[in-house]
PyMOL Python script that loads the backbone (N, CA, C, O; Angstrom):
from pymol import cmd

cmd.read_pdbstr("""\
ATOM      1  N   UNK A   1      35.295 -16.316  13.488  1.00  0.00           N
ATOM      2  CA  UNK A   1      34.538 -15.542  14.436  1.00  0.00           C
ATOM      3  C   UNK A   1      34.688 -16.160  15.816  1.00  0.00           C
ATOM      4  O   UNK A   1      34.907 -17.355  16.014  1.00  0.00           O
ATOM      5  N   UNK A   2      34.540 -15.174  16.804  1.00  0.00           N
ATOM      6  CA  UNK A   2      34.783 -15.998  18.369  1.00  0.00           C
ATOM      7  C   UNK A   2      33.952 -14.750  19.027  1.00  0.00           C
ATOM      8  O   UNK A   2      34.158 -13.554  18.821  1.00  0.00           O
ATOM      9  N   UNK A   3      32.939 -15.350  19.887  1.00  0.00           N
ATOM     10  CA  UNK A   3      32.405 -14.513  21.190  1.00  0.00           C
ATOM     11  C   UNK A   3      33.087 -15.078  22.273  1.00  0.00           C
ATOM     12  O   UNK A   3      33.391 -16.263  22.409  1.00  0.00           O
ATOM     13  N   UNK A   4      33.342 -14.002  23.152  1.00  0.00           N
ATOM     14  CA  UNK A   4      33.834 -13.965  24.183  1.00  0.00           C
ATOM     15  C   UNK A   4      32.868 -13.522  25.472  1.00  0.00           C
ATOM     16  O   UNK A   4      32.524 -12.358  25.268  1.00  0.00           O
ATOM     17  N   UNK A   5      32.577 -13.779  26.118  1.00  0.00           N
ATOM     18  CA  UNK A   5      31.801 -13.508  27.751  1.00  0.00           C
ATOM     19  C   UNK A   5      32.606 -12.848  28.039  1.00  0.00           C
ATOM     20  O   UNK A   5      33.661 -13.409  27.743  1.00  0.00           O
ATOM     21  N   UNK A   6      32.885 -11.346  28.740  1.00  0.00           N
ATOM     22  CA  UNK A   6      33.915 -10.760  29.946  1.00  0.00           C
ATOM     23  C   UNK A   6      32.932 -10.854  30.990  1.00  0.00           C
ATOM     24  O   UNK A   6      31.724 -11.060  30.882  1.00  0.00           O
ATOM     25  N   UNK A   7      33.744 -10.643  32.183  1.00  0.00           N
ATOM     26  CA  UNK A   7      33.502 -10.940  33.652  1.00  0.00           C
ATOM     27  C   UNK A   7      32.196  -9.710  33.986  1.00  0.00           C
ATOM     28  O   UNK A   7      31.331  -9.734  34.862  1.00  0.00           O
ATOM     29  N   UNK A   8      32.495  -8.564  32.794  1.00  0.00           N
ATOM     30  CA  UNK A   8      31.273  -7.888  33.322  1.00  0.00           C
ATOM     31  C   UNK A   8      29.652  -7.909  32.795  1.00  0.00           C
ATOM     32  O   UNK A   8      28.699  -7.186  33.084  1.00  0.00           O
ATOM     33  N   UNK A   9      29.783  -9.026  31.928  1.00  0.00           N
ATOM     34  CA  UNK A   9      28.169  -9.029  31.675  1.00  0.00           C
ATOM     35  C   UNK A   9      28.483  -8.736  30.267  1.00  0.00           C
ATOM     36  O   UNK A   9      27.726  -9.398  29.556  1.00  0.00           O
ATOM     37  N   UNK A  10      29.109  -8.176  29.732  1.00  0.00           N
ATOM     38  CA  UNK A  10      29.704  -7.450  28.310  1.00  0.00           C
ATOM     39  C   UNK A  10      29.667  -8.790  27.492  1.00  0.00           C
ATOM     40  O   UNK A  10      29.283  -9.834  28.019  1.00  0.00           O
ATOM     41  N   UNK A  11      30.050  -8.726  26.280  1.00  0.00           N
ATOM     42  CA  UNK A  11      30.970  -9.809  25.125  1.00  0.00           C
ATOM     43  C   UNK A  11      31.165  -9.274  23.546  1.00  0.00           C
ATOM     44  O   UNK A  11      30.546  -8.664  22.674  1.00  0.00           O
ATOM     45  N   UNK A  12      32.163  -9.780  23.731  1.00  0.00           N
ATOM     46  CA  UNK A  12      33.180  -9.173  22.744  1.00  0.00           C
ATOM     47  C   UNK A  12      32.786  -9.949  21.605  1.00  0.00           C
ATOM     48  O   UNK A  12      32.345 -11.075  21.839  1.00  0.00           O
ATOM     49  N   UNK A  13      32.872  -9.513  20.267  1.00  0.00           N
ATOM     50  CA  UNK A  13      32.778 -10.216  19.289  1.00  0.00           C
ATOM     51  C   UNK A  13      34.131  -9.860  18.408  1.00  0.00           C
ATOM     52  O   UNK A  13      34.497  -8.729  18.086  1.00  0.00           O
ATOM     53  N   UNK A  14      34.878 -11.304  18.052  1.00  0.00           N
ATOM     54  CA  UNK A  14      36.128 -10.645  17.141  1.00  0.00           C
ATOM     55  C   UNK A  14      35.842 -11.957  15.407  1.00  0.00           C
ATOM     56  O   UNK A  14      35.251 -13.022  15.232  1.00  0.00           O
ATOM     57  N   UNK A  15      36.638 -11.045  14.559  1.00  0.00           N
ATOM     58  CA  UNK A  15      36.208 -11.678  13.814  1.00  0.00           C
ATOM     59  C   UNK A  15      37.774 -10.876  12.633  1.00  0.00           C
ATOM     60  O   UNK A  15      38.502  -9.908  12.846  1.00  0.00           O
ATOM     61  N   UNK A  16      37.721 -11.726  11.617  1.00  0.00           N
ATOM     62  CA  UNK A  16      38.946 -11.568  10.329  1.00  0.00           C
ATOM     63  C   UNK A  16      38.275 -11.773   9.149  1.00  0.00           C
ATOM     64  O   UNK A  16      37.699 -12.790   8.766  1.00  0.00           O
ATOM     65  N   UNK A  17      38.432 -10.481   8.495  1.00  0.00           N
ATOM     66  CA  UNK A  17      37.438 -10.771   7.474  1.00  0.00           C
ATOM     67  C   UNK A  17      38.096 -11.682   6.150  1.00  0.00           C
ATOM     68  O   UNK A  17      39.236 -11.381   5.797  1.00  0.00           O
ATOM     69  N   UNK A  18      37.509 -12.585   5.559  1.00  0.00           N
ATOM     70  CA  UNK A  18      37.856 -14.146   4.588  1.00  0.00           C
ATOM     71  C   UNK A  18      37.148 -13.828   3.345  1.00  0.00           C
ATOM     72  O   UNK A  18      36.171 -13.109   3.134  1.00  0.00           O
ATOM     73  N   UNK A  19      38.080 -14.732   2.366  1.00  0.00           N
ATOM     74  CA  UNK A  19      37.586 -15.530   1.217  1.00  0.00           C
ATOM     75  C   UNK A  19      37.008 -17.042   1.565  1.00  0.00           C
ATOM     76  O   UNK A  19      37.644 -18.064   1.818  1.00  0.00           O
ATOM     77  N   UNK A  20      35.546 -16.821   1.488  1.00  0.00           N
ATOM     78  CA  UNK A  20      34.614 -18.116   1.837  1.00  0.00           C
ATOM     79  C   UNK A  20      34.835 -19.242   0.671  1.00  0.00           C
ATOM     80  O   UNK A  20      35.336 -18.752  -0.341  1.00  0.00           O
ATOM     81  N   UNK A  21      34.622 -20.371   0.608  1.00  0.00           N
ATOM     82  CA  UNK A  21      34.231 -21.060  -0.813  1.00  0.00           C
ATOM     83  C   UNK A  21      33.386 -22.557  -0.564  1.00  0.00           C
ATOM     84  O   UNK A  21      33.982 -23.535  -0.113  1.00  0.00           O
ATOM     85  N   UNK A  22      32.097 -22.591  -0.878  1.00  0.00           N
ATOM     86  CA  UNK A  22      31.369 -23.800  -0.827  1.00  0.00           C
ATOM     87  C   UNK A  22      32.204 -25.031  -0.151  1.00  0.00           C
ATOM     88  O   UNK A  22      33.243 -25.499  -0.617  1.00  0.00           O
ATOM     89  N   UNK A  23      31.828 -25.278   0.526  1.00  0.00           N
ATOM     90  CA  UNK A  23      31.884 -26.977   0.798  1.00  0.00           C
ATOM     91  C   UNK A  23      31.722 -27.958   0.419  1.00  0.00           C
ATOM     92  O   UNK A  23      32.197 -29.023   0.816  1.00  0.00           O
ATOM     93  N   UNK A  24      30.806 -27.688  -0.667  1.00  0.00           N
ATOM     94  CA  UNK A  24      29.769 -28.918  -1.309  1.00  0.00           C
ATOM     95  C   UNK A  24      29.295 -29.858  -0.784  1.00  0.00           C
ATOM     96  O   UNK A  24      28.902 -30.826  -1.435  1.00  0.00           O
ATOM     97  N   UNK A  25      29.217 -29.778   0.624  1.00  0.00           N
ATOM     98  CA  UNK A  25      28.790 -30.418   0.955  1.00  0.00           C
ATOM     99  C   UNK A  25      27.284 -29.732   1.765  1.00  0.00           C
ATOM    100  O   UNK A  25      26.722 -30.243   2.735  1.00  0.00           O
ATOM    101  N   UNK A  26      26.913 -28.606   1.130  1.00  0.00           N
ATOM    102  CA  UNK A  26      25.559 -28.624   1.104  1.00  0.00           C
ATOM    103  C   UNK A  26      25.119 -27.567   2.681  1.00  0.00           C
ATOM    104  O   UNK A  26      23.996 -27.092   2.852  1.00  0.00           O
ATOM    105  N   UNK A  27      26.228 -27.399   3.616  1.00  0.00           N
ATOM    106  CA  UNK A  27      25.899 -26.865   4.900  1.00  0.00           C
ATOM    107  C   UNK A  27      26.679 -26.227   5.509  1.00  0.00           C
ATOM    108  O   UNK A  27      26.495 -25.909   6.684  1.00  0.00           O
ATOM    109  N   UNK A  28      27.856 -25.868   4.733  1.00  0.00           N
ATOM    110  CA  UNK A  28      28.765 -24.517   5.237  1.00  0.00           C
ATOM    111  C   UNK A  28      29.474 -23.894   4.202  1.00  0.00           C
ATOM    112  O   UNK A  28      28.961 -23.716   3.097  1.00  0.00           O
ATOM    113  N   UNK A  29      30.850 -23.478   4.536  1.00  0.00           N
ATOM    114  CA  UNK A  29      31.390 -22.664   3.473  1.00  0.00           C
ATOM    115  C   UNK A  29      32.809 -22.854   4.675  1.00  0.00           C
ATOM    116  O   UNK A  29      32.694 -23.003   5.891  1.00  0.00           O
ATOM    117  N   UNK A  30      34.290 -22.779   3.754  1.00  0.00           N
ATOM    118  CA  UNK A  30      35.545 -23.241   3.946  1.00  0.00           C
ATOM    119  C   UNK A  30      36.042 -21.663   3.809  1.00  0.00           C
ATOM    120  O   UNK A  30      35.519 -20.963   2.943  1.00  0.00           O
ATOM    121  N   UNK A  31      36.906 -21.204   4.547  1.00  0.00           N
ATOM    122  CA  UNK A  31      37.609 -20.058   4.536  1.00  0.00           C
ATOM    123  C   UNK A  31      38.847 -20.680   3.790  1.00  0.00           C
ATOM    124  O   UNK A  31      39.709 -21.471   4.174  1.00  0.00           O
ATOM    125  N   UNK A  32      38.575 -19.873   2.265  1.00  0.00           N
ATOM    126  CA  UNK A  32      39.662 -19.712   1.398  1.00  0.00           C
ATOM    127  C   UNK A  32      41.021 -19.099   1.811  1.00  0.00           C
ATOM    128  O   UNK A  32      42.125 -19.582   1.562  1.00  0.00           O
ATOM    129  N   UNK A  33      40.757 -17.952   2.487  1.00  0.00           N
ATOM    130  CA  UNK A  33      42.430 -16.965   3.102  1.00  0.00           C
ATOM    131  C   UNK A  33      41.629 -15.723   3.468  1.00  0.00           C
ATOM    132  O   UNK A  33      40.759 -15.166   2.797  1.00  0.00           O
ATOM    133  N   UNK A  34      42.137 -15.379   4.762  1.00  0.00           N
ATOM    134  CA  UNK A  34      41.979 -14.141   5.516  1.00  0.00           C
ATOM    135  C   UNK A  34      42.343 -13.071   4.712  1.00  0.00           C
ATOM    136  O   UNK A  34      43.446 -13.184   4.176  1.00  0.00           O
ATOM    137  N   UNK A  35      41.612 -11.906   4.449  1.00  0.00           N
ATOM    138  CA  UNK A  35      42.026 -11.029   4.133  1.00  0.00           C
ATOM    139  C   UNK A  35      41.921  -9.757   5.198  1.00  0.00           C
ATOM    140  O   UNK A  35      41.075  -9.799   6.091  1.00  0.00           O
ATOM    141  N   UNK A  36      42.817  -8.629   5.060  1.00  0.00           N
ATOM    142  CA  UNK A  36      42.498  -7.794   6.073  1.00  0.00           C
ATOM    143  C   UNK A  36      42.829  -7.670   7.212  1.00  0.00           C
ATOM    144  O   UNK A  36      43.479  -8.634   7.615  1.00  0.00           O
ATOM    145  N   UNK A  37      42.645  -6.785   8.025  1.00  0.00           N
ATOM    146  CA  UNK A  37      43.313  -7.256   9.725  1.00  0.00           C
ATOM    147  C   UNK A  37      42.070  -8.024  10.621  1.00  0.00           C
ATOM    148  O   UNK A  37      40.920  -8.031  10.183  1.00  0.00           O
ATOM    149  N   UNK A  38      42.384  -8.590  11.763  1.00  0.00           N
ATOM    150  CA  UNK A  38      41.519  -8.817  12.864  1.00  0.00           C
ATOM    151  C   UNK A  38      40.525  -7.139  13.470  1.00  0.00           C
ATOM    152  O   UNK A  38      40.884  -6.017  13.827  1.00  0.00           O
ATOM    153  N   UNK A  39      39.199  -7.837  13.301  1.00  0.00           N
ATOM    154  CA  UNK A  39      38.464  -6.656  14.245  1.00  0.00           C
ATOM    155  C   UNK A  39      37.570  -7.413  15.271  1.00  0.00           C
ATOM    156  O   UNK A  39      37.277  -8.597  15.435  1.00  0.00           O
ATOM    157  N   UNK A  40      37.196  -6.016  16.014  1.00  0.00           N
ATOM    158  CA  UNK A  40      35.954  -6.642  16.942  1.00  0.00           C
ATOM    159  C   UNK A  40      35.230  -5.477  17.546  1.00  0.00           C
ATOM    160  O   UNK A  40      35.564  -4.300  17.418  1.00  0.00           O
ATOM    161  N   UNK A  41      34.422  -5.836  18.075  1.00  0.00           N
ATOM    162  CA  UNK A  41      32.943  -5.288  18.422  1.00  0.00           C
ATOM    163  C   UNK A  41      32.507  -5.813  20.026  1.00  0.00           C
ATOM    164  O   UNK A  41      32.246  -6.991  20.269  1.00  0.00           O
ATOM    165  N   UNK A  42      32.484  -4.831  20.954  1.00  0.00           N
ATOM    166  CA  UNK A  42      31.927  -4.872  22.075  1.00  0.00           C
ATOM    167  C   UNK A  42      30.903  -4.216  22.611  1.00  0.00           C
ATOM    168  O   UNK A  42      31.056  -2.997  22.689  1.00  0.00           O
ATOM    169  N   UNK A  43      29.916  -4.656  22.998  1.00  0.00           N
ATOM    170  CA  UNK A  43      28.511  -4.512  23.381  1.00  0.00           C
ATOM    171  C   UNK A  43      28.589  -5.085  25.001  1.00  0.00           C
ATOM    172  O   UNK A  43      29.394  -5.756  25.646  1.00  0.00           O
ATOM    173  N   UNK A  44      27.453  -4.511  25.233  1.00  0.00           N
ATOM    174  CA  UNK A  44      26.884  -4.243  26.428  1.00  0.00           C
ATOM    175  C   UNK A  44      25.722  -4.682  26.596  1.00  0.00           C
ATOM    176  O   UNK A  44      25.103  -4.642  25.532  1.00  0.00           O
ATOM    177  N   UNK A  45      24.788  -5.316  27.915  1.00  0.00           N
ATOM    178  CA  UNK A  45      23.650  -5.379  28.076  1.00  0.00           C
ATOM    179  C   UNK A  45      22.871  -3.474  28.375  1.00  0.00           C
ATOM    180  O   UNK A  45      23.093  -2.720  29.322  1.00  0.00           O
ATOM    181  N   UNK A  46      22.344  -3.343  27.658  1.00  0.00           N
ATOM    182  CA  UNK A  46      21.536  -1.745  28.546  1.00  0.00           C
ATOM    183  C   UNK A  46      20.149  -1.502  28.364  1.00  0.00           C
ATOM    184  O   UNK A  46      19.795  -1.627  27.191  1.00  0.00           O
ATOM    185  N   UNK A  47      19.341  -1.222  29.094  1.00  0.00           N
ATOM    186  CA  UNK A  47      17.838  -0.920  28.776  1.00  0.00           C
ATOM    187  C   UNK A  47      17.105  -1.667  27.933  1.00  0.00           C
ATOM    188  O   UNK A  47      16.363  -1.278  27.031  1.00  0.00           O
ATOM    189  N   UNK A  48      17.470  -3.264  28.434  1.00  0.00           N
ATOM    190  CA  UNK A  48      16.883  -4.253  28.275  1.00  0.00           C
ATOM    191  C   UNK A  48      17.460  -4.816  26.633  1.00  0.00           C
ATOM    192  O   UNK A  48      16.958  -5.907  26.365  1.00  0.00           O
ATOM    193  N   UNK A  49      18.512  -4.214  25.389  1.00  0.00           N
ATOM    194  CA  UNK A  49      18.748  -4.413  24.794  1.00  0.00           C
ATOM    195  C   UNK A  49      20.413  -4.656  24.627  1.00  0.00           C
ATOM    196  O   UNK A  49      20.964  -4.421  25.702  1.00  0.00           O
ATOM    197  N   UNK A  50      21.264  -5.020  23.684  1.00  0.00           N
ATOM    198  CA  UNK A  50      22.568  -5.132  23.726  1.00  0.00           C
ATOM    199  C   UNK A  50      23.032  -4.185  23.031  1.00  0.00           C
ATOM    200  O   UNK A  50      22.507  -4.334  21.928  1.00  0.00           O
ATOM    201  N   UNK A  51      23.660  -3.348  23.000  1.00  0.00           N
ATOM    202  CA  UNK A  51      24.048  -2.293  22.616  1.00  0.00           C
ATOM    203  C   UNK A  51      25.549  -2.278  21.741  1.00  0.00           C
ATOM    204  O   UNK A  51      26.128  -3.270  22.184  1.00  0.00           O
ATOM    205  N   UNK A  52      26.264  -1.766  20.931  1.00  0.00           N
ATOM    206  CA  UNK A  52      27.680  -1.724  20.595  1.00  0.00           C
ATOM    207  C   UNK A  52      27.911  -0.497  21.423  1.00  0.00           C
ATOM    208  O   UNK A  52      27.280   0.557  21.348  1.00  0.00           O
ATOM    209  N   UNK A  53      28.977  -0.807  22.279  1.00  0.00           N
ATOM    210  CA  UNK A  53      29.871  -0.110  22.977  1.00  0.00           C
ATOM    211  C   UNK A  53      31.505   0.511  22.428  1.00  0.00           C
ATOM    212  O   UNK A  53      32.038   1.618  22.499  1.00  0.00           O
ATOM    213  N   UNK A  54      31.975  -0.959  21.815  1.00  0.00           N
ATOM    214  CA  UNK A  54      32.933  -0.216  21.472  1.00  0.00           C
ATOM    215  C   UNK A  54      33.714  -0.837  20.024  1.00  0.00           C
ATOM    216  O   UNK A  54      33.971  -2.040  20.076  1.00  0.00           O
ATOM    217  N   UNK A  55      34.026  -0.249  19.000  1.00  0.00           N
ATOM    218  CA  UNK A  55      34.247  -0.577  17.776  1.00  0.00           C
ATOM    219  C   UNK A  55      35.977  -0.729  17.666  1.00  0.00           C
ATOM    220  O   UNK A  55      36.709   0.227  17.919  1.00  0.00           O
ATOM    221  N   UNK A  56      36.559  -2.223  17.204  1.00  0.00           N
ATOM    222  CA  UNK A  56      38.175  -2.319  17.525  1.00  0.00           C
ATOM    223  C   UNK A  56      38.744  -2.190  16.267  1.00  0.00           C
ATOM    224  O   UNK A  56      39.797  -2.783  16.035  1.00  0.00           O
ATOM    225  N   UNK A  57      38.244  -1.546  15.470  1.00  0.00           N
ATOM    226  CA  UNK A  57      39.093  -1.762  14.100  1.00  0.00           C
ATOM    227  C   UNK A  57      39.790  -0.701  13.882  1.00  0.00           C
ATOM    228  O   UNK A  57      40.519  -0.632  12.892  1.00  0.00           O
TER     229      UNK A  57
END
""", "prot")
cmd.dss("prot")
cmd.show_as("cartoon", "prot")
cmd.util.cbc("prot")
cmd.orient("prot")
């Protein structure tokens, strides 16, 4: 996953959807292998809430 800030107030969210698998160590999870293509999701600040603007998949 990665957020991005753009210059207009906006941010992008992109992300690849995975096979997760424990860590064992108690406080995350290890991406087994990407499956799928890259997507993302852009939102907007508007009427005091963040909105999805625009869907990249």
């Amino acid at each position: 996953m990665k957020f991005e800030d753009l210059p207009d107030g906006s941010f992008k969210f992109t992300y690849q959807p995975a096979i997760l698998r424990d860590d064992d160590e108690g406080d995350g999870w290890t991406v087994e292998r990407h499956i799928g293509k890259p997507a993302a999701y852009l939102f907007a600040w508007r009427s005091g809430c963040w909105q999805l603007t625009q869907d990249f998949r």
